[in-house]
C-alpha positions as CSV (number, residue, x, y, z in Angstrom):
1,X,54.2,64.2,98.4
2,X,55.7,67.4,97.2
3,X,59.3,68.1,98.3
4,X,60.8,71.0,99.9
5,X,63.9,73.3,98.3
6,X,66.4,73.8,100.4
7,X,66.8,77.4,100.8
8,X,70.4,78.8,99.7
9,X,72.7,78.7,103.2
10,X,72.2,82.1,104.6
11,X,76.2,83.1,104.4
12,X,77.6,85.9,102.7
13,X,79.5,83.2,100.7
14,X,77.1,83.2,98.1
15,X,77.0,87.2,97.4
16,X,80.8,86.6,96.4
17,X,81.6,88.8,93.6
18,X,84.2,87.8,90.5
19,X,87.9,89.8,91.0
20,X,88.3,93.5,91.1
21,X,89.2,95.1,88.0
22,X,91.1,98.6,87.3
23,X,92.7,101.2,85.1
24,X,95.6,103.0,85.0
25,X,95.9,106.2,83.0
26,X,99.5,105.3,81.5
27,X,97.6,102.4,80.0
28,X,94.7,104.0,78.3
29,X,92.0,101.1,77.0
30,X,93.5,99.0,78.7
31,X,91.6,97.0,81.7
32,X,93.7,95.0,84.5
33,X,92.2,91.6,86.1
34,X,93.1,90.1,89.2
35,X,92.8,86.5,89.8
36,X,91.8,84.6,92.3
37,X,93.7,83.8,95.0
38,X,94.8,80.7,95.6
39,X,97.0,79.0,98.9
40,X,99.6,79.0,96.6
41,X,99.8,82.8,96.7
42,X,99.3,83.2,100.6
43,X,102.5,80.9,101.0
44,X,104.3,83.1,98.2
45,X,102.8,86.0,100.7
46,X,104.3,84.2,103.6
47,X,107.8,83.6,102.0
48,X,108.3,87.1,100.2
49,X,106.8,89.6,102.5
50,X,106.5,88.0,105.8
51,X,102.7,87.9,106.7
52,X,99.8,86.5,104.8
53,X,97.5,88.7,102.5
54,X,95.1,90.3,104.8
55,X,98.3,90.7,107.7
56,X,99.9,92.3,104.7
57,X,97.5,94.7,103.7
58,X,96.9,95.7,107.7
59,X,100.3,96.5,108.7
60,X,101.9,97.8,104.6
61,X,99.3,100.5,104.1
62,X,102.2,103.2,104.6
63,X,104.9,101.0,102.2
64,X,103.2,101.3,99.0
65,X,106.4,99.3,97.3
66,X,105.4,95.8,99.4
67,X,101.7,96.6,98.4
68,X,102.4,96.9,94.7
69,X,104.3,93.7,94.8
70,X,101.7,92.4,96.2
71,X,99.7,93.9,93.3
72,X,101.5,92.8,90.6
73,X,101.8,89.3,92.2
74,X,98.5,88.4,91.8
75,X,97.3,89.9,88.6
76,X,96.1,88.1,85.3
77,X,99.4,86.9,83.1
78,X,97.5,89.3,80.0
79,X,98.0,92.6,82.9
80,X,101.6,91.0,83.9
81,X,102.9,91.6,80.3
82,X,102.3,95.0,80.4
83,X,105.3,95.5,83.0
84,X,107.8,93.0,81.5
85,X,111.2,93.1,82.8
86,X,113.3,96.2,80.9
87,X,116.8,97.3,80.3
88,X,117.2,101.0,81.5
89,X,120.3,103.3,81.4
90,X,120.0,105.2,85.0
91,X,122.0,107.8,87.2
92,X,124.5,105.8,89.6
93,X,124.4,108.2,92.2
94,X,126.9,106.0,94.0
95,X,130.2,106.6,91.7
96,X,128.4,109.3,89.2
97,X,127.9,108.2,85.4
98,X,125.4,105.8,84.2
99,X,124.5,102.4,84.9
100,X,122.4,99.5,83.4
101,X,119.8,98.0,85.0
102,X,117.0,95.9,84.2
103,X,113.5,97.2,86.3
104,X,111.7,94.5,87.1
105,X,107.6,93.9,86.6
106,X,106.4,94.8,89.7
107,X,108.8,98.2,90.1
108,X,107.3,98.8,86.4
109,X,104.0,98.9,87.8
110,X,104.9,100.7,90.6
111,X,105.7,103.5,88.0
112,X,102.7,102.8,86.1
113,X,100.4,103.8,89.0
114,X,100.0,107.8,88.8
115,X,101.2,109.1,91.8
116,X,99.4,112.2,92.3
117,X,95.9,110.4,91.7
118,X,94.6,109.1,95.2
119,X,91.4,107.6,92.8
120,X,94.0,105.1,91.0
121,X,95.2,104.0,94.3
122,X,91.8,103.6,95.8
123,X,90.5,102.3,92.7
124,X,93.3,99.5,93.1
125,X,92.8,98.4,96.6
126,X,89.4,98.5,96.0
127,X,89.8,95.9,93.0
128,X,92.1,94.1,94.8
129,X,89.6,93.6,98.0
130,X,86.9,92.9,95.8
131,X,89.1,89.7,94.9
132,X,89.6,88.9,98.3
133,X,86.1,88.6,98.5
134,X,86.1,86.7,95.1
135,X,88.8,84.3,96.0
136,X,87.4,83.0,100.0
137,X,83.9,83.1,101.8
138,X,83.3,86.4,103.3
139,X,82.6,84.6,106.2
140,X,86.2,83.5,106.4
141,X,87.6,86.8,106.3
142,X,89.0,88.4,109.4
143,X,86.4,90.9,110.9
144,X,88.3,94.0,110.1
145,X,88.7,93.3,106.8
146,X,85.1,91.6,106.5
147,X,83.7,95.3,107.7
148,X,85.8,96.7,104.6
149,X,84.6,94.6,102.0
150,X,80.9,94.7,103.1
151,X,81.3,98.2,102.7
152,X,82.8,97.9,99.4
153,X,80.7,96.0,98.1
154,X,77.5,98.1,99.1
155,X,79.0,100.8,97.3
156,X,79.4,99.0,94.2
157,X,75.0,98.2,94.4
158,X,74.8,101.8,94.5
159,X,74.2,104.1,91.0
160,X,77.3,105.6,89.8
161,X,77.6,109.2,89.2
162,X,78.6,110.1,86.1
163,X,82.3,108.2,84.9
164,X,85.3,110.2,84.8
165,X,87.8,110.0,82.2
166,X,89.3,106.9,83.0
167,X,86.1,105.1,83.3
168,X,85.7,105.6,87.4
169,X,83.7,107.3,89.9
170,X,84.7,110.9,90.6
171,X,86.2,110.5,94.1
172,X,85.4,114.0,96.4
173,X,88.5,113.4,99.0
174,X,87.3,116.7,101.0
175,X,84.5,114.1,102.4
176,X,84.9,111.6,104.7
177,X,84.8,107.9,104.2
């Protein structure tokens, strides 16, 4: 009597890709990993910014300071020792004269991130989706954010054009999504 295999569940669970990486330019060579997340981190989510990941990334896409902490939160310790906490002698714009202050990790990386470059911005929410996915069943996603990541992760089956200097798709922003 020969025996049937089970066909794989048909769920997007199984197409679930590892975490997103990225690069920044003020870190040349140097490639960051997310981790995946973990309940643990939706509670820290919950305590520190007041909504859970995917609330988070709906209602913060204008506050790029809660999304970097965000960020930070979840990357690999190896990326988290990039931004170590520093002593810095700034203005004090308060009283006049100097100040020190110690700028924390996720501020650091904050500063890291080149402002002027929409394609390191993208390239980080992009990663940090990708993790999403990584880190849950797609199923199990909210549907907004479902539609995103499906999307995403079509893009990434499709050839690349030719990398730019940091290692990345050259992003046209005169085109639509």
């Amino acid at each position: 009597m020969s025996e049937k295999k089970k066909s794989p569940k048909k769920s997007l669970e199984y197409a679930r890709p590892e975490p997103g990486t990225f690069e920044l330019r003020a870190f040349p060579g140097v490639v960051f990993r997310f981790r995946k997340i973990t309940i643990d981190d939706e509670a820290w989510c919950i305590d520190t910014l007041g909504g859970a990941i995917g609330d988070i990334i709906r209602r913060e896409k204008e506050r790029a300071g809660v999304l970097c902490r965000l960020y930070f939160h979840c990357l690999t310790d190896e990326g988290k020792r990039h931004f170590l906490p520093e002593k810095r002698v700034e203005v004090d714009y308060e009283n006049g004269g100097e100040k020190e202050v110690v700028v924390s990790g996720p501020r650091l990386f904050m500063q890291a991130i080149d402002g002027g470059s929409v394609t390191e911005i993208i390239m980080i929410a992009r990663a940090f989706l990708k993790t999403i996915a990584a880190s849950r069943p797609i199923d199990d996603l909210p549907e907004d954010l479902k539609k995103s990541v499906m999307k995403w992760l079509a893009e990434d089956k499709k050839p690349k054009p030719e990398p730019g200097p940091m290692g990345s798709e050259v992003v046209d922003l005169r085109k639509g999504p």
